[in-house]
N, C-alpha and C positions, 0 to 999 in steps of 0.2 A: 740690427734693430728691426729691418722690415722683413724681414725672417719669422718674428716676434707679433710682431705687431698685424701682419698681416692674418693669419691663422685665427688670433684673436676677436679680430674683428670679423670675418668670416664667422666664426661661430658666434659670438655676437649678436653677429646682425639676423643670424638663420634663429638664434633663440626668442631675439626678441620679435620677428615677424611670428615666430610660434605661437607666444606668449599674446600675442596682438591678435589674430587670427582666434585661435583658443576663445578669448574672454569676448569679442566681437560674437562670434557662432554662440556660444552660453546664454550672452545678453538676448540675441532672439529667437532663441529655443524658450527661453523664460518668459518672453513678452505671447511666446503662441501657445505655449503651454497657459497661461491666465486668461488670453484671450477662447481661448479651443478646452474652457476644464469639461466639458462631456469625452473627452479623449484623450485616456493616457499617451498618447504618442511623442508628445513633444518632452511630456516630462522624462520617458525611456529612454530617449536620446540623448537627455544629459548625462547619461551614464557611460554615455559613450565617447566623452570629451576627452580622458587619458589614455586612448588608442588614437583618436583624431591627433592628439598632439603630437602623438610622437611618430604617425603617419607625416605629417607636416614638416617635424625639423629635420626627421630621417632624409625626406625628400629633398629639404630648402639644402643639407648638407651636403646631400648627394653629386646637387645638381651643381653646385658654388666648388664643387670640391676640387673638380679637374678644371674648371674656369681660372681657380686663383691659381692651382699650380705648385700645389702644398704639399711636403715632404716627397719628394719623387721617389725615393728610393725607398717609401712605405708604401707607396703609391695604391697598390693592388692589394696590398691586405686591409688597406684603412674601408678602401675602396669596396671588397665583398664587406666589410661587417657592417658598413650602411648597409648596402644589399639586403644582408639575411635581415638585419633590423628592421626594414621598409618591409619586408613580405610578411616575418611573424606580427608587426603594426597592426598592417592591411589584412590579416585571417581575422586577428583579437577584435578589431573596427568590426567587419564583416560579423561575426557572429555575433555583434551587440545590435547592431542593426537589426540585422535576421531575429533578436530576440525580441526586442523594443515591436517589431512588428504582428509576431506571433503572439504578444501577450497581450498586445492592443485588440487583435482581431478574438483572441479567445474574450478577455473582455466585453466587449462588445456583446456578443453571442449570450454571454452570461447575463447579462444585463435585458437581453430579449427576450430569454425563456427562462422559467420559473420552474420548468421540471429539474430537480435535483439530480435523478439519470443520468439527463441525456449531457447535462452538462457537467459530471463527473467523467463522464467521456470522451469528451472532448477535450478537457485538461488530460485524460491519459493520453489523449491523441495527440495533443498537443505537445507536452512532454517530450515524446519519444521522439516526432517530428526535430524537434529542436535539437536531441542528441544526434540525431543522423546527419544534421546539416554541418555542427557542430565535427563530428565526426569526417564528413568529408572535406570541409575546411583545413581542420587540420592534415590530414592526409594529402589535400593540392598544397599545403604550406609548406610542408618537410619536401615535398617532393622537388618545390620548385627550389627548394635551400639548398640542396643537394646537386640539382643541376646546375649551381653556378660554381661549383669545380670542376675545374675541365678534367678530372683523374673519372668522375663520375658519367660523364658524357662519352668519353672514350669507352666506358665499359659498358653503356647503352647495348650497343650492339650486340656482347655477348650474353645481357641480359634477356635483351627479347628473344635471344636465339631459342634460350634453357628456358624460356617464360614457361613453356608447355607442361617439364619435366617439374618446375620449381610450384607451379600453379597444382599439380595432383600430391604432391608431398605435401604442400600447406593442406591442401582441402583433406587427407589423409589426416594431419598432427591436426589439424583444428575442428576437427567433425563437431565434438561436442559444445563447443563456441562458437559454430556457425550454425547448430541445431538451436542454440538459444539464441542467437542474433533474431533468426527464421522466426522462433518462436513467439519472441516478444513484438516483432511486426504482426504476428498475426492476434497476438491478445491488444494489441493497439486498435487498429481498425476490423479485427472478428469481435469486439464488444463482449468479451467472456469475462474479461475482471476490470472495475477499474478504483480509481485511486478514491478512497476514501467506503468500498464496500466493505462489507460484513463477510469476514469466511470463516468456515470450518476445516482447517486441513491437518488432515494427521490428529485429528483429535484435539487440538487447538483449537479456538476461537481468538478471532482479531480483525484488526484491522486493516485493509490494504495501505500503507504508509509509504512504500516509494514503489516504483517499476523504475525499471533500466530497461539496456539492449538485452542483459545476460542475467541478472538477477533480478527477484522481486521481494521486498519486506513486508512483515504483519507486524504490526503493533499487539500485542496479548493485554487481555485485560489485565494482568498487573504488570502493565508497563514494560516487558519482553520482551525484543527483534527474534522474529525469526528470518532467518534471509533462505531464500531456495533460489534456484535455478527457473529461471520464466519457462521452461520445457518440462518442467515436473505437470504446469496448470494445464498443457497440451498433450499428455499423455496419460494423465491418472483424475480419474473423478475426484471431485471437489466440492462442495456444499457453498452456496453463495446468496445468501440469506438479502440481498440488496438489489439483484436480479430481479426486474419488470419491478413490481410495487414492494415497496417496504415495509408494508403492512404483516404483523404478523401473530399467530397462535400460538401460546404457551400455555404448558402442563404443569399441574400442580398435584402431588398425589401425600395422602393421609392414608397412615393403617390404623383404623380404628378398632375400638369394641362393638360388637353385633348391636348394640345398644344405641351406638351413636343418633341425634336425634336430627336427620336428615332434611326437614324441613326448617329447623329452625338456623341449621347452617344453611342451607340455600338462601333464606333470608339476610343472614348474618354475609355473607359470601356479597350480595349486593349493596348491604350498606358497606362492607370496606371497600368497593370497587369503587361506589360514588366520592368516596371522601380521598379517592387516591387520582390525583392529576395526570399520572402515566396512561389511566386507559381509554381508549378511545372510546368507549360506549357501543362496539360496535357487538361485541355480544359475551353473555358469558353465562356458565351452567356449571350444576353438579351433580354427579353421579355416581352408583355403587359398581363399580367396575370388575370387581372380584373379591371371594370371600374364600376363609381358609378355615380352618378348627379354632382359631382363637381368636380371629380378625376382619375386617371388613376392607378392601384399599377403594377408598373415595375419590375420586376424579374431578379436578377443579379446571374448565377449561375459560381461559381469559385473552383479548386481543391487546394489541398497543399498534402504533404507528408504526414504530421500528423497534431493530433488535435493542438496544439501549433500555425504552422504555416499557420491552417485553419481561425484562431482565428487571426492572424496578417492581412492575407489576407483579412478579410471582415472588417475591420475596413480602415482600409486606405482603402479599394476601394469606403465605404459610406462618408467618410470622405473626401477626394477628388472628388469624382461624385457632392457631393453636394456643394462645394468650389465653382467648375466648373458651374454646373448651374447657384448659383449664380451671378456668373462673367461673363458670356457668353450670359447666356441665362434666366435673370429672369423672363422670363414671365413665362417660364415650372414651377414655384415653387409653389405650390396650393394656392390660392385667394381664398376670401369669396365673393361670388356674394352682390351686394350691389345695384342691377338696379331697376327702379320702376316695380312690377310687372305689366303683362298685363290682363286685364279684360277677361275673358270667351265673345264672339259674344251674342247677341241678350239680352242684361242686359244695362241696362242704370241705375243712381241710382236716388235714391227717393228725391222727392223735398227737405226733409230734410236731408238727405246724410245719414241719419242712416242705411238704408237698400238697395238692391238691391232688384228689382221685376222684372217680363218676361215681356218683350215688346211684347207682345203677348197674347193672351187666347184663350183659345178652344174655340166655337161658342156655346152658352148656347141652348141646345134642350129640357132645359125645358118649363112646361106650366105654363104661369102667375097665 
């Protein structure tokens, strides 16, 4: 019976001090989190209660384990799997902490400056930061799970022997994974993309949507992923329309008829500007940019804040101008010539109409 009974209560007692511990630390994470609401901190922490907990009984088990003296001939294996339990706990804990704090300080930062930039950059920096910690967490977690079998520790030695030979074969097989690791450290803190820009690549337009260590996503305006390699934005030009100010100039071009009545579109061109809420007012013109044997191509240049409402603004302005012409003025809208052509001077044609010949000839000076 005390074989039974004992274990029981041993676990027992380790859950419910968990369980106690747990709801106590909640309770005044919540009273600071109401007291402190200018500071998500307290409330990120709560998030971090199902790694405390199981830090907690991992440990209350651990510790009660060899005290009570329970199944001895499991002894050492009951014994590592708290272990490795209490380490992966104590990484999952650590990186909610590590998050809860990062996210509070970006906060913060966001909440002080009002440039949309500097603080799109910061979340990429931010980001990334958090994968690396992330990152090495786990990598000190397996590493220390690993060294609590002693099969692992004995081969310590022959490991760090070969560390030299095994360290140039990785850096070898992993070149391209360590060229994008590289890479996306440097678009983190070199400030070249960040999360929520405007890009052009490969002829696409989108939006930056996620960054990693090794990959990066655009959003396509219809909704899209494209995912690349963070080392493609480090070795190949790029278009990045959200770089310094977001302000931006859009083209709008018309092929018209030579007829087109140029003023009264320039006029026309201003009232759709004013009744459209995309454009910033900061400037806009029209002009004849070039002309062909049937055509005119008209030039409508219009601002907006950003790419978005550059993109609203040259649509309704060519969709409107052209309504407008239509309705007002069809004759400006390009025609096909359909008039009989006129003959070149001095050709009349051939009695049989097949041919044209010179009404005319040189005076022959030769001799019979």
């Amino acid at each position: 019976m005390e074989n039974v009974l004992r274990p029981v209560t041993v676990v027992g007692v380790a859950v419910f001090l968990t369980v106690l511990i747990g709801w106590a630390t909640d309770v005044l994470l919540r009273k600071a989190d109401a007291r402190h609401s200018e500071t998500p901190l307290w409330g990120l922490l709560r998030r971090a209660r199902v790694p405390y907990q199981m830090v907690l009984c991992a440990a209350l088990l651990r510790g009660s384990y060899d005290e009570a003296e329970l199944f001895l001939e499991h002894r050492t294996g009951i014994g590592r799997t708290l272990t490795l339990v209490l380490i992966g706990a104590a990484a999952w804990l650590v990186i909610r902490i590590a998050a809860a704090v990062v996210e509070t300080t970006y906060t913060r930062y966001a909440r002080a400056h009002h440039d949309p930039a500097r603080v799109r950059r910061v979340r990429t920096q931010v980001t990334l930061i958090m994968r690396v910690v992330a990152a090495i967490v786990a990598v000190v977690a397996v590493a220390a799970m690993l060294l609590t079998f002693p099969a692992m520790r004995a081969a310590g030695a022959s490991l760090l022997a070969s560390a030299g030979v095994l360290g140039i074969v990785a850096g070898v097989a992993a070149q391209s994974t360590l060229s994008n690791l590289f890479a996306g450290l440097q678009i983190a803190f070199g400030d070249m993309v960040r999360l929520g820009d405007t890009v052009v690549v490969d002829g696409e337009w989108g939006t930056v949507e996620e960054i990693t260590l090794t990959f990066l996503t655009v959003r396509t305006w219809d909704e899209r992923r494209i995912t690349m390699p963070v080392s493609y934005f480090t070795s190949k030009p790029f278009e990045n329309w959200s770089r310094g100010t977001p302000q931006m100039t859009g083209i709008v071009y018309w092929h018209l008829d030579h007829s087109a009545p140029m003023e009264a579109m320039r006029e026309k061109l201003r009232d759709v500007l004013r009744a459209c809420p995309a454009w910033d007012g900061r400037a806009c013109s029209l002009q004849v940019t070039d002309t062909t044997p049937n055509t005119v191509q008209v030039r409508a240049l219009v601002t907006a804040k950003d790419a978005d409402d550059i993109w609203t603004v040259r649509v309704t302005v060519r969709e409107q101008m052209i309504t407008w012409l239509s309705t007002e003025h069809p004759y400006a809208l390009p025609r096909v010539n359909t008039a009989e052509s006129v003959l070149p001077p001095h050709h009349i044609p051939s009695p049989d109409g097949a041919s044209l010949r010179r009404a005319y000839e040189f005076p022959r000076t030769g001799r019979h």
